[in-house]
Structure formats: structure tokens, C-alpha cells
N, C-alpha and C positions, 0 to 999 in steps of 0.2 A: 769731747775728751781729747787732751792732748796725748796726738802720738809722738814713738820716738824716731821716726822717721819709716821711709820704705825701705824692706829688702827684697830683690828678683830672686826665685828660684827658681833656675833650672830642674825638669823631672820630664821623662818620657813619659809619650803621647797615649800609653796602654790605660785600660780602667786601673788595673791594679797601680802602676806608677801614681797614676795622678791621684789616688786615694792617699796612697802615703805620702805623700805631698801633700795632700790638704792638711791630714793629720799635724805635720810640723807645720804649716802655715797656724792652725788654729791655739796651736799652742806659746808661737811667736808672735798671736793677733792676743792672745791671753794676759802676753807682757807690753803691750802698746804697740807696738810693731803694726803698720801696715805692710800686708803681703801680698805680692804679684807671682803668679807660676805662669812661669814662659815653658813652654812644649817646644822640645831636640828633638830629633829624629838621629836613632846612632845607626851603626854598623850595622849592630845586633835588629835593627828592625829592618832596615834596608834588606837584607841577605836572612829571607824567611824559610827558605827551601835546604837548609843546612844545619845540623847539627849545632850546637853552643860549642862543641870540641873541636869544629871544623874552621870556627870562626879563625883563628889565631887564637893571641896569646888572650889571657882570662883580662876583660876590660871592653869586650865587643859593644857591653850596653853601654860605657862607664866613659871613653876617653871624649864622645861628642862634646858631653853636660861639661864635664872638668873644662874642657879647655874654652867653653862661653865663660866659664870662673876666671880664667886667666887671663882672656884678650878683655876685661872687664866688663863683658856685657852684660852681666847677672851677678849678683853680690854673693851666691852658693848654691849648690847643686843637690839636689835630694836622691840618692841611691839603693837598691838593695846591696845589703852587706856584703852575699855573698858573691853580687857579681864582680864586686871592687879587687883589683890587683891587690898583690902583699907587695910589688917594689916599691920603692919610696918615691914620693909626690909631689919632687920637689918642689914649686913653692906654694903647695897646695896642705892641708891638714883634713884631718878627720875634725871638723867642729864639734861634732856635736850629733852622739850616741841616744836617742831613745828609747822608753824602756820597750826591748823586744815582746815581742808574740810567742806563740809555742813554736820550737823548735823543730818538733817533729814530722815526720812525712806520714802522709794518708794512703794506704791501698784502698782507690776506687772501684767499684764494681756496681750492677746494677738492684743489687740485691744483701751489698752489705758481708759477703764472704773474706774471710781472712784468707791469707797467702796460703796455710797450710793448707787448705783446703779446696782449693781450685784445684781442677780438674788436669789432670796430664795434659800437656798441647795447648794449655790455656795461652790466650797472646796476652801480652801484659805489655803499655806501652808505656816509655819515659825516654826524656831527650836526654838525659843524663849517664856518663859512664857509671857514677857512682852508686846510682840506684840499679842499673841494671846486673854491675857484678856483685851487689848486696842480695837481688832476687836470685841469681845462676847460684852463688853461694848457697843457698837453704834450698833451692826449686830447680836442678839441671832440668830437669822435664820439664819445664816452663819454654813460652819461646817470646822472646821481647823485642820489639818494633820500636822502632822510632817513631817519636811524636812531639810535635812543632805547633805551635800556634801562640795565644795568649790562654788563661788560666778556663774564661767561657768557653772561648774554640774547643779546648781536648774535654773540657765535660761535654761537649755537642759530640763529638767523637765516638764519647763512651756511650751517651744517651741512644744516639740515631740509629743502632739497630735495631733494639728491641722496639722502640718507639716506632719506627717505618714497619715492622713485622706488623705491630697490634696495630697499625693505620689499615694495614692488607688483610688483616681479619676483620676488621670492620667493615673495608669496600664492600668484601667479597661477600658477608654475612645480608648486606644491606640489599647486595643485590639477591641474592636468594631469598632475601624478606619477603623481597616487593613481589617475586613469582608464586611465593607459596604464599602470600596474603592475598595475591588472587586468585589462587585456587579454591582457596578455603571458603574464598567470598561466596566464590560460585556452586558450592558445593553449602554454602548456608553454613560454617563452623567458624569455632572462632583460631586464629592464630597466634601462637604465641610468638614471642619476639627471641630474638638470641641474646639483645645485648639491651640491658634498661636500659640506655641514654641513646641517643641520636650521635652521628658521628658527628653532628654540627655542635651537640651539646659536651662532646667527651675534648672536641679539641675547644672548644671554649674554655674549659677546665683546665687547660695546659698553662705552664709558666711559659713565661717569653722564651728562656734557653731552649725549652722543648720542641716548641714550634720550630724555633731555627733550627734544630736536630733532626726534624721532619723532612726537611727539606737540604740537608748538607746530602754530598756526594760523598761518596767513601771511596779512598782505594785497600783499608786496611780496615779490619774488623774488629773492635778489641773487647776483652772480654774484663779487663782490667787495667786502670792505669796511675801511677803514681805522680801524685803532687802535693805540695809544701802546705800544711794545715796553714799556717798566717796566709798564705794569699787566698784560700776559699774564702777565710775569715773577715778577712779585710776589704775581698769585693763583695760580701754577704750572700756566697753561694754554697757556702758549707751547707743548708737546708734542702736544697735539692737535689743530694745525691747523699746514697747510701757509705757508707767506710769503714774500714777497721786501723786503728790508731800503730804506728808501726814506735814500738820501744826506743827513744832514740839511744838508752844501752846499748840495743844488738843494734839494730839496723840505725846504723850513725848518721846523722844529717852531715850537711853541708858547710863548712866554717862560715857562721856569720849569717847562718838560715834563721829567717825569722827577725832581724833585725836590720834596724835600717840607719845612714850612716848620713851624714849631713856634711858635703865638703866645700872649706872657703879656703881663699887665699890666707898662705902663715900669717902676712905682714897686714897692720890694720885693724882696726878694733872689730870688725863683723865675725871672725873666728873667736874670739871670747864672748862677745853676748849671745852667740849661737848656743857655744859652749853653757852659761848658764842659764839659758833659758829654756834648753832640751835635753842636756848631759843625761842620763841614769846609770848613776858609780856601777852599780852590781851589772848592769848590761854589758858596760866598758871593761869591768873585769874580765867577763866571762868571753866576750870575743876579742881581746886583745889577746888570748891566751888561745884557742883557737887560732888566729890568724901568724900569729908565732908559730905555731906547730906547722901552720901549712907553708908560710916561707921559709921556717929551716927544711923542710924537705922538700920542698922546691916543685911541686906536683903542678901547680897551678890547677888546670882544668883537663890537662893532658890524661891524667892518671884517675884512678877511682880510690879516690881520701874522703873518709869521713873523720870529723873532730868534734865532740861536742862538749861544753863546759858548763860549770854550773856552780858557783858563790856558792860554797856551805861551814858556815863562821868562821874560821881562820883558816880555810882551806879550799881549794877552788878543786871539783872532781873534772878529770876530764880522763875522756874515750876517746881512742882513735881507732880506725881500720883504715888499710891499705889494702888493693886487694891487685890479683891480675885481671884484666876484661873479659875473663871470661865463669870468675866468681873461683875459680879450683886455687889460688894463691890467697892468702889469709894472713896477713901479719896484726894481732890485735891488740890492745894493753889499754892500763886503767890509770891511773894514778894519781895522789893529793897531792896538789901542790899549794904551799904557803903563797899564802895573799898577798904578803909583802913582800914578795920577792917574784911575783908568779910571770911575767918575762922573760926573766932570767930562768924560772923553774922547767917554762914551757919550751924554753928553748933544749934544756939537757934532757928533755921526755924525749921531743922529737930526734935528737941524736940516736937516744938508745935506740928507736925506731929502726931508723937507721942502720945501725949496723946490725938489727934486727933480719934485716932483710928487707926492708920499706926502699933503701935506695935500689936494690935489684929490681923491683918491682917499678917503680917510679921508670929506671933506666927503658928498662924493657915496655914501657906506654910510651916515652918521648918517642923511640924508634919506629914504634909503629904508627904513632900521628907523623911522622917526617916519612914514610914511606908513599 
């Protein structure tokens, strides 16, 4: 079959990166296209020991891959949406919008507990401002930790206690086996066992993550921790772990969570065939209007903003919250905005924000990440 030539794509070196990166490869091999994914190493992987907040400005994962775009080494670059800047790109565009995943964030735990219901003192880990003053908000008797790695490492995280405990009840069960089955021997009885399986047969039963959970070191113990349902979804580890679905209503995601953002050079016919070969209108609605709210109020990654939007007929619904870091500041609002004008619409939402109180709050994050 004749193709229509190659395109390079830049995508970080992570499982979750290079999934969605295949994703648009397989959909640009759909329309003749042969595709190449070239692996960047950004900022944001370099500098593993620090916060997303800590990095600079919002773009840690985002400005390696762009600028292979620009010295021409790669014909576009495959992104998460929401790690992408809102300043302008110059001679760079968005190509080419796919249709998003769910939006919403997961509360992990071992056992499937929602947030109301975890225990006073429970630690609850996320690297995120924004989830953590969404948890302080509904949960101050909560206490939240930081937590760093890719999307496997933090379920290894949450896994490796309870899993290293039930390993030390086995040791310990197995060695008391072997004493009291030779007691029993010698005394002519029969012994019963603690555990039906063999420890050799319970960890043969284990998925690969658990095993590596077996054996991770911890400095931080958690009893809970939140991450973005598309990327369980999209590395196929949403099945081994328990969760409760957090409303992206109340508890707001991230501008641009869940979907993923294709960027070529403006000039050049590869940002239009990207453009129709992956576009989805209602995607591009829904986080142009989101990412409008989060550049007019200027928050970047400094502040805890959530925005979330959602195509409903003539009318795009979107939520914001703003909050202060420590969940006690609250600025919230709802509102439709017209389809055809929703730009423009998103932008006079985020003003009223604004003078809501969102730029106080906003001010008062800048300050304390510059302290």
C-alpha cells in the first residue's frame, strides 16, 4: 500500500507517554502515514526529586519535545494537555486534539474507600497543588504528602505496605509451620496449616506491580493517593487497584486532564494533516475553553485551579475552583457558555473569577512559590 510519507514524533520516554503516542501514531498509520516516535528526555524527568510546582513555569515536561519541533528534527510532538503552557507558541500550534479520556481524578486506596471515609490522619499522597487543596478543603484532618514518580511507581507506593505486611505474615506463619508440624509429627497428629497456599504459590499469584511493591523501600507510608483516571486507563492498570471516582463537579480536574495535544510547526502542511487526521471538534471545544480560563487568570501551576468543561448542544458547561494551599480559600462558579462564541465566553467567566477573588488567591500562590 502506498503511503503518504513519514512523520517523527517526539513523546517522552514514560509507559504512559509512549502509550499515547502510539495511540496518534496508530491513528495517523490509519490514514497512510508512516510513523516514527523518537523518545526526549525533558526537565520534568531529569529533576525527579521535586515537585511539578517546583519545576518553574508549567512546561517542565513540554519545552524539550517542542523545541525537537522547531530545530526540525521531528515533524510534532505528542503531549499531555495538561502539562502544556497557555502562552503562545510561537511558531508552534496545537495540530491536532484527540478525542479525550475521562477527565476525572481517582481516590486510590487499598481497599476501595472514598475520601469521606478514611480515617482521621489518613496520609493521602498527590504531587499536585490542586488535588491537595481539593482534599484539605472537604478533609483538614487529612494529612497529604508528596508523591513523585511515574503513574506504576505511586500504585508500587500505595501497594507496598500492605503487601510487605501480608509477605511478614507469611514468613513468620511458615516458620511456625515447620515447628509445630514437627511437633505434631512426633507426637503422631495431624497439622493444620495457617495459610492454604505456599508463600511460593501466593507470590506466584501476584501481578508484576506487586512484586515490585514487595520489594520498593518506603520513606512515606500512604494510606491513599490520587491520580488522573486516563492514565490508569491508558497504561491498563486501572484493574489492579481498588478506587472511588472523584465528581469532576466538586472535586475539578486539571485544564486539559485527560486529553492529549499534538504540536507541529504553524507553517507547512504537517499541522493540517495532523489536524484532520486526529482533530475531535467536541474535545477542542471543551479544552480550548478550559485553557482560556486558566490563561486569563494566569495561575499556571503556581496556584490550585481546577477547570473543567463539557460540549452540551449549544452550550459548553464549565466549573472552575480556585482555592488557597491549604483548601480554607474557596472561590467556585458554574456556568454555560455559547458554543459559538465560547473563547470569548471563557474568557469573561474567568474575569468574573477574578474579581471574585481568584486573582487574591492566584497573587497570594505566586508569592509563596517565589519565596
Amino acid at each position: 500500500m502506498t503511503t503518504r510519507g513519514t512523520l517523527r514524533l517526539a513523546t517522552r520516554g514514560s509507559d504512559l507517554a509512549l502509550r499515547q503516542a502510539a495511540s496518534v501514531r496508530k491513528t495517523l498509520e490509519d490514514r497512510r502515514f508512516d510513523v516514527e516516535l523518537v523518545e526526549v528526555e525533558t526537565r520534568g524527568d531529569q529533576i525527579r526529586d521535586e515537585l511539578i510546582h517546583r519545576l518553574g513555569k508549567t512546561g517542565a515536561f513540554v519545552r524539550a519535545l517542542d523545541e525537537k519541533v522547531l530545530d526540525g528534527d521531528v515533524d510534532a510532538a505528542v503531549h499531555s494537555m495538561k502539562d502544556m503552557p497557555t502562552e503562545k507558541m510561537g511558531d508552534l500550534v496545537v495540530a491536532g486534539v484527540p478525542m479525550r479520556e475521562s477527565a476525572a481524578d481517582l481516590l486510590l486506596t487499598p481497599d476501595g474507600t472514598e475520601l469521606e471515609n478514611l480515617p482521621a490522619g489518613s496520609v493521602v499522597g498527590t504531587s499536585s497543588l490542586r488535588r491537595k487543596a481539593q482534599i484539605l478543603a472537604t478533609r483538614p484532618d487529612l494529612e497529604v504528602e508528596p508523591l513523585r514518580g511515574n503513574v506504576d511507581t505511586r500504585i508500587e507506593k500505595l501497594l507496598a505496605p500492605e503487601l510487605q505486611a501480608e509477605h511478614e505474615r507469611r514468613v513468620d506463619a511458615d516458620r511456625d509451620e515447620r515447628g509445630n508440624a514437627a511437633d505434631a509429627s512426633a507426637e503422631g497428629e495431624e497439622y493444620e496449616r495457617d495459610f492454604e497456599e505456599s508463600i511460593d504459590e501466593w507470590f506466584d499469584g501476584l501481578a508484576e506491580i506487586e512484586r515490585r511493591a514487595l520489594e520498593r523501600e518506603l520513606d512515606t507510608e500512604y494510606d491513599a493517593i490520587v491520580l488522573a483516571e486516563a492514565g490508569l486507563r491508558r497504561t491498563g492498570l486501572l484493574h489492579h487497584v481498588e478506587y472511588a471516582r472523584f465528581d469532576p463537579g466538586t472535586f475539578v480536574p486539571a485544564p486539559g486532564q485527560g486529553a492529549i495535544a499534538v504540536t507541529a510547526r504553524a507553517d507547512g502542511d504537517v499541522a493540517e494533516e495532523i489536524r484532520s487526521a486526529v482533530d475531535h471538534p467536541r474535545t477542542r471545544v471543551d479544552t480550548t475553553v478550559e485553557r482560556t480560563v486558566l490563561a486569563e487568570l494566569g495561575g499556571g501551576c503556581i496556584a490550585p485551579i481546577g477547570v473543567h468543561a463539557k460540549l452540551q448542544g449549544e452550550y459548553v458547561h464549565v466549573t472552575a475552583r480556585v482555592l488557597s494551599a491549604d483548601g480554607e480559600d474557596d472561590i467556585e462558579a458554574s456556568r454555560d457558555l455559547p458554543v459559538d462564541d465560547h473563547a470569548n465566553a471563557a474568557a469573561d467567566f474567568a474575569a468574573d473569577l477574578a474579581d471574585r477573588g481568584a486573582d487574591d488567591l492566584i497573587a497570594e500562590a505566586r508569592e509563596a512559590a517565589e519565596e
